[in-house]
C-alpha positions as CSV (number, residue, x, y, z in Angstrom):
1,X,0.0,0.0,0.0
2,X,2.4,2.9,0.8
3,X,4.7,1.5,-2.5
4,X,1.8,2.5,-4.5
5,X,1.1,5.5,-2.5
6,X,4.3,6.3,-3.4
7,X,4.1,5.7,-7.2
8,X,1.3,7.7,-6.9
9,X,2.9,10.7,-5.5
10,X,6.2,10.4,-7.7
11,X,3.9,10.4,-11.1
12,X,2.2,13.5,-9.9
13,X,5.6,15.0,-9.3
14,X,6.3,14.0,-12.5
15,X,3.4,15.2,-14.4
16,X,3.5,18.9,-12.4
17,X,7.2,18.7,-13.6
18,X,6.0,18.1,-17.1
19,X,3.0,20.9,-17.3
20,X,5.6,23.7,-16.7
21,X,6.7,26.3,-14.0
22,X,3.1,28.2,-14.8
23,X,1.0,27.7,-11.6
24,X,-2.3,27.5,-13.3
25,X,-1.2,24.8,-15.0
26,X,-0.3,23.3,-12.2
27,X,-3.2,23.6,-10.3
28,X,-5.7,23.0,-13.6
29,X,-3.7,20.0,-13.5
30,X,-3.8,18.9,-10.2
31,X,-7.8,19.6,-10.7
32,X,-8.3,17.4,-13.1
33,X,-7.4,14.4,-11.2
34,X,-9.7,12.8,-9.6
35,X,-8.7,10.6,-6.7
36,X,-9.9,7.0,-8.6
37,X,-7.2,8.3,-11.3
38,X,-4.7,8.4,-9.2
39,X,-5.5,5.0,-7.1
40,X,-5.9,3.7,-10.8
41,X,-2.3,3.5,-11.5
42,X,-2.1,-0.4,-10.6
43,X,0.7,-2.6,-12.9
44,X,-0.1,-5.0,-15.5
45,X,1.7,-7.4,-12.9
46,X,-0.9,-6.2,-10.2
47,X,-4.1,-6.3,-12.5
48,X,-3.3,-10.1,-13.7
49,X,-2.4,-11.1,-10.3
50,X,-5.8,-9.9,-9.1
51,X,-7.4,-10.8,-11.9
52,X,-6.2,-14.5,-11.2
53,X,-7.3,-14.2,-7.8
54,X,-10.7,-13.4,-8.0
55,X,-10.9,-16.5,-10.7
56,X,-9.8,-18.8,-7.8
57,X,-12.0,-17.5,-5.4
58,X,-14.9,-17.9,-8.0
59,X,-14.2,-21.4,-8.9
60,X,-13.9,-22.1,-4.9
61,X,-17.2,-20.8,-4.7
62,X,-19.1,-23.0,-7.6
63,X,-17.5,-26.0,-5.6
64,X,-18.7,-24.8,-2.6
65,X,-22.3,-24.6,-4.3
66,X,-22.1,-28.2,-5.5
67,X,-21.5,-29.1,-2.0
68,X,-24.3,-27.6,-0.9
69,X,-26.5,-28.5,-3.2
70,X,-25.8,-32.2,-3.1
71,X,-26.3,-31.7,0.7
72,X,-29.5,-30.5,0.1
73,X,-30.4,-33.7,-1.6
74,X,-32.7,-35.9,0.8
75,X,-32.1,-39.4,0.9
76,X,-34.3,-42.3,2.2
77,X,-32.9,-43.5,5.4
78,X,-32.2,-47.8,5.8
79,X,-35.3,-49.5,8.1
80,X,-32.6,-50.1,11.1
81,X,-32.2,-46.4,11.5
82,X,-36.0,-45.9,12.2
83,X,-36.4,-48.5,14.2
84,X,-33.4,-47.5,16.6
């Protein structure tokens, strides 16, 4: 979290280093982004890694939902059971 929070701040750095000494620029610039812009600035690395993730997780969750649903299957209990 604070490696990206660093990114974060070193592209802005970057980009007010870019626009020019003029301060409007700088401050029309600093304006215009917004704060999911700035928390957007993830890697390719990062986006696959979560992008695998979150596939795991789904294919955990269909199992779990066959689990369940072959729990919820009733099944005739044997003649020694009742009569126990």
């Amino acid at each position: 979290m604070k490696a990206q929070e660093s990114e974060v701040l070193e592209n802005i750095r970057k980009k007010i280093a870019t626009d020019g000494s003029d301060s409007q620029t700088t401050e029309s610039s600093l304006a215009s982004l917004s704060p999911k812009e700035l928390l957007s600035s993830e890697s390719a690395e990062e986006k696959a890694r979560k992008s695998q993730t979150t596939q795991k997780v789904q294919q955990e969750i269909e199992k779990l939902r066959q689990t369940l649903g072959q729990r919820k299957v009733v099944k005739e209990l044997p003649k020694e059971v009742e009569t126990a």
